[in-house]
mmJSON file of the N, C-alpha and C atoms, coordinates in Angstrom:
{"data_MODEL":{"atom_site":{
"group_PDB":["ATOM","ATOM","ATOM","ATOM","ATOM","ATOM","ATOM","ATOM","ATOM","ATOM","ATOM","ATOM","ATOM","ATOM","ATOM","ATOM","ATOM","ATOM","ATOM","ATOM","ATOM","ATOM","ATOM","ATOM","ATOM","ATOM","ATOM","ATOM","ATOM","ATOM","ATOM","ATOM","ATOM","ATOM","ATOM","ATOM","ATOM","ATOM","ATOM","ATOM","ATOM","ATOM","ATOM","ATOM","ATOM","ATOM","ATOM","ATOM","ATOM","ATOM","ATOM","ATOM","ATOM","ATOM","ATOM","ATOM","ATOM","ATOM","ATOM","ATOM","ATOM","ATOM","ATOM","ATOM","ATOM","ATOM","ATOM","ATOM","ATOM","ATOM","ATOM","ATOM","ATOM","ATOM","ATOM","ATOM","ATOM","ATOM","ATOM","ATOM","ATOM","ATOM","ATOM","ATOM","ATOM","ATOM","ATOM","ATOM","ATOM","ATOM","ATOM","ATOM","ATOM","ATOM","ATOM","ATOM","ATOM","ATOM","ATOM","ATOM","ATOM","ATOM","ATOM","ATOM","ATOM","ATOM","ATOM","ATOM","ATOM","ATOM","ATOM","ATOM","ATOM","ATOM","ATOM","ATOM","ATOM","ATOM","ATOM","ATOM","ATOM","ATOM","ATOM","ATOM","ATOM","ATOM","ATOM","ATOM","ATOM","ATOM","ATOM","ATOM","ATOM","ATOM","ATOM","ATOM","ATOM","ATOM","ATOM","ATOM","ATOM","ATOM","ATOM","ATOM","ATOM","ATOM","ATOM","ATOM","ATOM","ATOM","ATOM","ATOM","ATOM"],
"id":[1,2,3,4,5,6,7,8,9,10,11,12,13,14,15,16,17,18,19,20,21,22,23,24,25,26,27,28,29,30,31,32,33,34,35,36,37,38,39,40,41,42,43,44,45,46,47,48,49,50,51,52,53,54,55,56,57,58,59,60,61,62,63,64,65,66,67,68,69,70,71,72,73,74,75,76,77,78,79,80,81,82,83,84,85,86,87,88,89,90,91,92,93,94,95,96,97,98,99,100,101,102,103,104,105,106,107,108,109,110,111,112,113,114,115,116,117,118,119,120,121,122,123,124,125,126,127,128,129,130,131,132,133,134,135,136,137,138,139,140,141,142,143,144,145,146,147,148,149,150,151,152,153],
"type_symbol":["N","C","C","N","C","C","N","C","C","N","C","C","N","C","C","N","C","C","N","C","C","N","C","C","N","C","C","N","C","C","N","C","C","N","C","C","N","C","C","N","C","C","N","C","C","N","C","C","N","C","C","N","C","C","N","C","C","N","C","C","N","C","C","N","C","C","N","C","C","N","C","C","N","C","C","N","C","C","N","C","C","N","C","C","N","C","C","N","C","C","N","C","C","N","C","C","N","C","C","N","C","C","N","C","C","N","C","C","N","C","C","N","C","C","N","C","C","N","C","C","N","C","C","N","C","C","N","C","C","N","C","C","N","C","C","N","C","C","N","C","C","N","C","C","N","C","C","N","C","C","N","C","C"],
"label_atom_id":["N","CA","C","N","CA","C","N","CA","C","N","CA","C","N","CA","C","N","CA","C","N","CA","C","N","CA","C","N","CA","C","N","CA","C","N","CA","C","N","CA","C","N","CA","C","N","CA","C","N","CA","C","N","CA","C","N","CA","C","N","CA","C","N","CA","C","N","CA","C","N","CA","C","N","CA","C","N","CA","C","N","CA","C","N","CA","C","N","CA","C","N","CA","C","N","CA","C","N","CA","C","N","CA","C","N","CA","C","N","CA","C","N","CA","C","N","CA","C","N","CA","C","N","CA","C","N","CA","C","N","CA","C","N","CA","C","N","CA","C","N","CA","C","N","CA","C","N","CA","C","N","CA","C","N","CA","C","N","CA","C","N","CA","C","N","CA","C","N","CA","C","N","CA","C","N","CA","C"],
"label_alt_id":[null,null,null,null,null,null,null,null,null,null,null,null,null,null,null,null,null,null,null,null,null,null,null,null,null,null,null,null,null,null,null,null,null,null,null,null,null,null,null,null,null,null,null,null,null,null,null,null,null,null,null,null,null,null,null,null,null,null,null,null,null,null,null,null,null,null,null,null,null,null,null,null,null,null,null,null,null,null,null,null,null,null,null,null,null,null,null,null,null,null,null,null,null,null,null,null,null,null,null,null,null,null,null,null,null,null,null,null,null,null,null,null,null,null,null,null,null,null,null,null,null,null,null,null,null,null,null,null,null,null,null,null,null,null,null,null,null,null,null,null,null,null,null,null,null,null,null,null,null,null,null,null,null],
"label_comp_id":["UNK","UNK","UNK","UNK","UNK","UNK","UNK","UNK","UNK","UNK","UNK","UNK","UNK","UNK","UNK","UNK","UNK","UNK","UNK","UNK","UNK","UNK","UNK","UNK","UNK","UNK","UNK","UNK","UNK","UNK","UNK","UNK","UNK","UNK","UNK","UNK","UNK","UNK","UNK","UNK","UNK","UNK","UNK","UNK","UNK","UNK","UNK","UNK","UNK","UNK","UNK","UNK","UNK","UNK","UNK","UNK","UNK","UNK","UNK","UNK","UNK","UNK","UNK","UNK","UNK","UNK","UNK","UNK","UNK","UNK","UNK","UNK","UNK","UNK","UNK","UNK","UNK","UNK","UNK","UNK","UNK","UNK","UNK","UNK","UNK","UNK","UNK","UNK","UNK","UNK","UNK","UNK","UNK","UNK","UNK","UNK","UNK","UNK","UNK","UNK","UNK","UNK","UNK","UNK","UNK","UNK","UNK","UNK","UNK","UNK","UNK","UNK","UNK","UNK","UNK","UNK","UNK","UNK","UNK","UNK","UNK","UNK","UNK","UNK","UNK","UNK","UNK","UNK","UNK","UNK","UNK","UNK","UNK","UNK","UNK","UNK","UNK","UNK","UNK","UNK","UNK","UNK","UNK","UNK","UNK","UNK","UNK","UNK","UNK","UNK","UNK","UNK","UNK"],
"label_asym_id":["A","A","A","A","A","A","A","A","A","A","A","A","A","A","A","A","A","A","A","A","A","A","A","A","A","A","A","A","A","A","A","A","A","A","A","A","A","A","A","A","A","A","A","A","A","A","A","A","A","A","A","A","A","A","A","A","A","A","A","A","A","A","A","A","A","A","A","A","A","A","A","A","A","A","A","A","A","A","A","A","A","A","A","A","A","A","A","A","A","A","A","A","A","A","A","A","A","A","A","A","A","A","A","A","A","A","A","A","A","A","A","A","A","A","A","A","A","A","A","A","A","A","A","A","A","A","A","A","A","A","A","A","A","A","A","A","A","A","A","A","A","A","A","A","A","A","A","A","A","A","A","A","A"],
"label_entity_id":["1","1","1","1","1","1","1","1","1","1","1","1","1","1","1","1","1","1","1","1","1","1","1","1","1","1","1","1","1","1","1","1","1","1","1","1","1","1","1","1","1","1","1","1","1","1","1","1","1","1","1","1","1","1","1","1","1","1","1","1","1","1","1","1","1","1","1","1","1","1","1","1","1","1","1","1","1","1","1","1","1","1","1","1","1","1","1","1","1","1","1","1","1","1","1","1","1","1","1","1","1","1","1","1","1","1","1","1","1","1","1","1","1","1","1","1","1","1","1","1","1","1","1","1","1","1","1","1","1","1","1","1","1","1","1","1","1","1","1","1","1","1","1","1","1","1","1","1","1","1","1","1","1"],
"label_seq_id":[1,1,1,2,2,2,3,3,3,4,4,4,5,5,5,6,6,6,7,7,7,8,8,8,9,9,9,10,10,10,11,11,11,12,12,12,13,13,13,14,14,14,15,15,15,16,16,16,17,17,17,18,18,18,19,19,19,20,20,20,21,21,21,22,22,22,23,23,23,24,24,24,25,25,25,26,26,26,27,27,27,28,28,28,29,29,29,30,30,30,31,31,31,32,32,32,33,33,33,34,34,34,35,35,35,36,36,36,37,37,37,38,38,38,39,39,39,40,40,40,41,41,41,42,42,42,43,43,43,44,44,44,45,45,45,46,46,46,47,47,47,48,48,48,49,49,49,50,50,50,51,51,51],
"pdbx_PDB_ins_code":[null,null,null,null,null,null,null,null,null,null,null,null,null,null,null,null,null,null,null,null,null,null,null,null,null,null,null,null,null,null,null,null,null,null,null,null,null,null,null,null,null,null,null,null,null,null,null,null,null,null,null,null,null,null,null,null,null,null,null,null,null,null,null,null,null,null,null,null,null,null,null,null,null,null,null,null,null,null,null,null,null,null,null,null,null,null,null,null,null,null,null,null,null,null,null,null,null,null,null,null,null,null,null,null,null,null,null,null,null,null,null,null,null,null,null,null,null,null,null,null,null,null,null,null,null,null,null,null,null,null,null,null,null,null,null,null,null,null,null,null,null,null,null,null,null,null,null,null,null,null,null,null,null],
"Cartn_x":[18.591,18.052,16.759,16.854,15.93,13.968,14.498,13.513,12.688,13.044,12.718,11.33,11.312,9.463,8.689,9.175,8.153,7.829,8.625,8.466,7.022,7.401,6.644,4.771,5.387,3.636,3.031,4.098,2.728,2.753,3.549,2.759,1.68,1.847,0.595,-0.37,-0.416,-1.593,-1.916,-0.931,-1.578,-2.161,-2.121,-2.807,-4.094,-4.23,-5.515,-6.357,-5.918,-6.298,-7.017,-6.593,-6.776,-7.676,-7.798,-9.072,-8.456,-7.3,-6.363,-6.366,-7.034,-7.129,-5.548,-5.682,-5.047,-3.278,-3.029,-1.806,-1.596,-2.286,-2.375,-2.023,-2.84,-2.305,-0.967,-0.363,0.712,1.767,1.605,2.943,2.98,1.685,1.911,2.671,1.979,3.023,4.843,4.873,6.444,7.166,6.524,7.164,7.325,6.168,6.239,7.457,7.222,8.667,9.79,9.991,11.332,11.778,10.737,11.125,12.036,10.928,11.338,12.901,12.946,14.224,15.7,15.336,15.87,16.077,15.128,15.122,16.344,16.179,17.072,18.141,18.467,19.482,20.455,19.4,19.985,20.088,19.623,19.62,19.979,20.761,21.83,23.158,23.615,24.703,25.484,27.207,27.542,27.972,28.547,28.393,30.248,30.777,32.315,32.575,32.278,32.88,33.832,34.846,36.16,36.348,36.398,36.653,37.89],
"Cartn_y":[15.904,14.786,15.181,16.425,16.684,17.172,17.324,17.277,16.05,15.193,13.668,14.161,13.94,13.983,14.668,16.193,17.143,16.296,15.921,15.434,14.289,13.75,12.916,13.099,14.652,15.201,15.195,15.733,16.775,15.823,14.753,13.196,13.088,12.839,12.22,13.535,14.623,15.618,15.707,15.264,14.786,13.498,12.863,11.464,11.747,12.216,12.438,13.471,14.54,15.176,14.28,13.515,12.317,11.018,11.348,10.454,8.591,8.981,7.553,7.822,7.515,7.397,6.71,5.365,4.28,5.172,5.068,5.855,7.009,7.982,9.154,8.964,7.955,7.418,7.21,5.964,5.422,6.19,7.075,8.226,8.689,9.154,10.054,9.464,8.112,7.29,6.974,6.758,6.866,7.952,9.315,10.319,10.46,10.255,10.231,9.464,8.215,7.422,7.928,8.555,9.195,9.756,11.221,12.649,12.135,10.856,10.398,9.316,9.127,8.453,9.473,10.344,11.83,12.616,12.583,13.463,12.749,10.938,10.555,10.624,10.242,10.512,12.081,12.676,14.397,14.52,13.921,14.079,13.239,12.303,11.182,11.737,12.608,12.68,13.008,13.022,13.916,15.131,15.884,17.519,17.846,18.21,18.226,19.754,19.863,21.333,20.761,21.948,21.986,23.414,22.888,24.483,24.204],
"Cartn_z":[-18.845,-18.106,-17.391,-16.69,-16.03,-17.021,-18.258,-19.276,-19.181,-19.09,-19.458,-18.874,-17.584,-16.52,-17.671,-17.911,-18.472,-20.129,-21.091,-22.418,-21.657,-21.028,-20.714,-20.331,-19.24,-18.921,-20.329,-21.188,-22.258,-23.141,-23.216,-23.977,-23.225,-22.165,-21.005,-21.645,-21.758,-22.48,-23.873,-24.428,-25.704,-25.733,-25.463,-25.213,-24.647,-23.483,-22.994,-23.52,-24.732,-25.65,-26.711,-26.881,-28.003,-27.483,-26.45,-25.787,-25.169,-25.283,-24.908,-23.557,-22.561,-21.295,-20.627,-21.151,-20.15,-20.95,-21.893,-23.024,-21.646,-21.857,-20.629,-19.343,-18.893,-17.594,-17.153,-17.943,-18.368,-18.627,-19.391,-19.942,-18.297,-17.641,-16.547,-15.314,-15.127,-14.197,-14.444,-15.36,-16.101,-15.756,-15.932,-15.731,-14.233,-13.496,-11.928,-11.408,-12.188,-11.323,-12.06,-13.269,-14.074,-12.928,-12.536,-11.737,-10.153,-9.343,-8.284,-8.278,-9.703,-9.551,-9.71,-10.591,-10.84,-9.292,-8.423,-7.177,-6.642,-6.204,-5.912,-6.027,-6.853,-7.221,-7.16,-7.164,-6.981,-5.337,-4.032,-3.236,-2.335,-2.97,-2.393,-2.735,-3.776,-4.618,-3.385,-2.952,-2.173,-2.638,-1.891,-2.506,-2.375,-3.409,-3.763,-2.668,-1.456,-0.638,0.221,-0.511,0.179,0.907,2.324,3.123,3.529],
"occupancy":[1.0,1.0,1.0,1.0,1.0,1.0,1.0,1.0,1.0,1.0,1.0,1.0,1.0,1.0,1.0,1.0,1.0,1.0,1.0,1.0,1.0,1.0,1.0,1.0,1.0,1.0,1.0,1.0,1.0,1.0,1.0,1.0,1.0,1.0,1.0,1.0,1.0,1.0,1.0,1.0,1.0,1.0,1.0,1.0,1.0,1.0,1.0,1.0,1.0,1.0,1.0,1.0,1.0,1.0,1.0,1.0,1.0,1.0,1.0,1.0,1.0,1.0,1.0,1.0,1.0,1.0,1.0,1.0,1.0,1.0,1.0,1.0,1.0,1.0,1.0,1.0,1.0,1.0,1.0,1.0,1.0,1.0,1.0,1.0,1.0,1.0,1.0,1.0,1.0,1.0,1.0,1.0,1.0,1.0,1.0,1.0,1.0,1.0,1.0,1.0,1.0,1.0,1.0,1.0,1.0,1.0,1.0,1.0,1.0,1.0,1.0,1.0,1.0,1.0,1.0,1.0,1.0,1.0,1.0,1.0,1.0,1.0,1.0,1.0,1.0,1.0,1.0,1.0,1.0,1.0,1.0,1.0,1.0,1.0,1.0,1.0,1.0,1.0,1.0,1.0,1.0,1.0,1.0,1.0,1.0,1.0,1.0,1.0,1.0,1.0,1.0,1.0,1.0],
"B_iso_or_equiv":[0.0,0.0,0.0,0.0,0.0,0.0,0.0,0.0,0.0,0.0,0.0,0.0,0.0,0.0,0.0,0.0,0.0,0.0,0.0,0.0,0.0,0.0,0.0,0.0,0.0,0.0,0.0,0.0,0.0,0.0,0.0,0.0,0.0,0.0,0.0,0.0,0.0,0.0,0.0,0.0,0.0,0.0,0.0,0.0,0.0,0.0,0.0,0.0,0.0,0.0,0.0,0.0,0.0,0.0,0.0,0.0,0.0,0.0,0.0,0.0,0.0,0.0,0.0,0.0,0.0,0.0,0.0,0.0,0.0,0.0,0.0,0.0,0.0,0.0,0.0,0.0,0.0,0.0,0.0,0.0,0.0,0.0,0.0,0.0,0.0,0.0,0.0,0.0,0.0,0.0,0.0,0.0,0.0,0.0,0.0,0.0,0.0,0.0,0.0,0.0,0.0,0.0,0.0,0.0,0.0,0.0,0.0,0.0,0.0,0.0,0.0,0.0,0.0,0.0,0.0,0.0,0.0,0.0,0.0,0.0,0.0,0.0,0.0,0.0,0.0,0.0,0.0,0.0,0.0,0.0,0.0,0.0,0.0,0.0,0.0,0.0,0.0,0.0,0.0,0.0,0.0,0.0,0.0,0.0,0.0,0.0,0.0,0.0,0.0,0.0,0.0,0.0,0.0],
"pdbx_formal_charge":[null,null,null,null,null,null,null,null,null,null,null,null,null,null,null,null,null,null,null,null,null,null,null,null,null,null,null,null,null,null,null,null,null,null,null,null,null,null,null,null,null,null,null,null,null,null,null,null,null,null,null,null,null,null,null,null,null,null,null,null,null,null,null,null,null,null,null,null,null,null,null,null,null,null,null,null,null,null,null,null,null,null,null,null,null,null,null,null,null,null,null,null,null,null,null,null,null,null,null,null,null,null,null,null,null,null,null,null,null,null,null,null,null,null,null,null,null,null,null,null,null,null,null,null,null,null,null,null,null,null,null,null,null,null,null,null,null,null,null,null,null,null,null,null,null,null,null,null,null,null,null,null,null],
"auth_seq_id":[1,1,1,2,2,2,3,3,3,4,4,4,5,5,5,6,6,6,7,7,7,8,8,8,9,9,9,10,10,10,11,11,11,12,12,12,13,13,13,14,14,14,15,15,15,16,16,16,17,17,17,18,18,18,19,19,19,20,20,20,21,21,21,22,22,22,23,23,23,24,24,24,25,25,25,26,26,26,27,27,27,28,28,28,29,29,29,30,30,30,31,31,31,32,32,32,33,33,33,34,34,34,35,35,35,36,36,36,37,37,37,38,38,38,39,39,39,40,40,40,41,41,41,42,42,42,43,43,43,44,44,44,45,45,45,46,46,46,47,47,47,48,48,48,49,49,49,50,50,50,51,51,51],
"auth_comp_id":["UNK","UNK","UNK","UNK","UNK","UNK","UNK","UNK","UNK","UNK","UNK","UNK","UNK","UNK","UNK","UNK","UNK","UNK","UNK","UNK","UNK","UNK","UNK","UNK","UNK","UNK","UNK","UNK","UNK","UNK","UNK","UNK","UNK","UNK","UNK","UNK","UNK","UNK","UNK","UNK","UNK","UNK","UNK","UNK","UNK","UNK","UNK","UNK","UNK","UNK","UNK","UNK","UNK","UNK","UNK","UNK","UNK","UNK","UNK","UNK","UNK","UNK","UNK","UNK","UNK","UNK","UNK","UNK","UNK","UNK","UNK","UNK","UNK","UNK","UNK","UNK","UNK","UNK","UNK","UNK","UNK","UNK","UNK","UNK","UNK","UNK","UNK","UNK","UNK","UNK","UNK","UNK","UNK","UNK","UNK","UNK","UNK","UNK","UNK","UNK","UNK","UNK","UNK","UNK","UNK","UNK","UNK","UNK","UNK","UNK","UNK","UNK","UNK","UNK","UNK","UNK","UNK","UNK","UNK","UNK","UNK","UNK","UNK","UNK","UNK","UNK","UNK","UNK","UNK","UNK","UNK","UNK","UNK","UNK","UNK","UNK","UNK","UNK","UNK","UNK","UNK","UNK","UNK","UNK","UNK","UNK","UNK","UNK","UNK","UNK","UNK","UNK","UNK"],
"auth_asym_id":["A","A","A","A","A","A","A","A","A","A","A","A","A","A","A","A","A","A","A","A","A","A","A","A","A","A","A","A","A","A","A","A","A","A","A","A","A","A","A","A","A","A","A","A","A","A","A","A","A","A","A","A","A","A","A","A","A","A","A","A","A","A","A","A","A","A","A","A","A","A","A","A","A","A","A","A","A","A","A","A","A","A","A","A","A","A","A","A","A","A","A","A","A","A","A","A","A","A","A","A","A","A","A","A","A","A","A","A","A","A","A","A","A","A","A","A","A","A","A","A","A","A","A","A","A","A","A","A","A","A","A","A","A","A","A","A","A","A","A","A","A","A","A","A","A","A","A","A","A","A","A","A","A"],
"auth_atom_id":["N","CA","C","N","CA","C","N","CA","C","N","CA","C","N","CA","C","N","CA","C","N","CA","C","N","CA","C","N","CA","C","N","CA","C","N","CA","C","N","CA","C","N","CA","C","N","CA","C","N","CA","C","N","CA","C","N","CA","C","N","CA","C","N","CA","C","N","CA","C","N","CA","C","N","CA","C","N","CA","C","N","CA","C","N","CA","C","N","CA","C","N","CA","C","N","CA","C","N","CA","C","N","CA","C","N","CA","C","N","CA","C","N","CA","C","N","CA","C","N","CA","C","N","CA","C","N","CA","C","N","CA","C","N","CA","C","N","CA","C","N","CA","C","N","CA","C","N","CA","C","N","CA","C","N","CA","C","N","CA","C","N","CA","C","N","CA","C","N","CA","C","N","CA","C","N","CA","C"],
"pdbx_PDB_model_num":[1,1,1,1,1,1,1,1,1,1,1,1,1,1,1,1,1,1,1,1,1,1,1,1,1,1,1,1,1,1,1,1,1,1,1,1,1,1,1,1,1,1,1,1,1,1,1,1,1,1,1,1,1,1,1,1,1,1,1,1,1,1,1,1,1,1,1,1,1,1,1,1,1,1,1,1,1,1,1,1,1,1,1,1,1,1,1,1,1,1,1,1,1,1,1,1,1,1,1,1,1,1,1,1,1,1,1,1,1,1,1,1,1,1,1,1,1,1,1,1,1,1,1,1,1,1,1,1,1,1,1,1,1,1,1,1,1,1,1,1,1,1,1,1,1,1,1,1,1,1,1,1,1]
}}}
């Protein structure tokens, strides 16, 4: 799951390799909100400790 953001950067770098600006952009914003919905979710979870 946590792959998802990165597949996404190095689309966003191949694209902007390839001269697709707005493509580049786009992949890069996607991944931004992927990672931040991913954080959430990782830092809402509660935590299973039993003392």
């Amino acid at each position: 799951m946590m792959s998802l953001p990165f597949f996404g950067f190095c689309l966003a770098l191949a694209f902007a390799a390839l001269g697709r600006r707005a493509l580049a952009l786009a992949a890069c914003l996607v991944s931004i909100a992927v990672l931040l919905t991913l954080f959430k979710l990782h830092a809402t979870s509660a935590l299973d400790i039993v003392l």
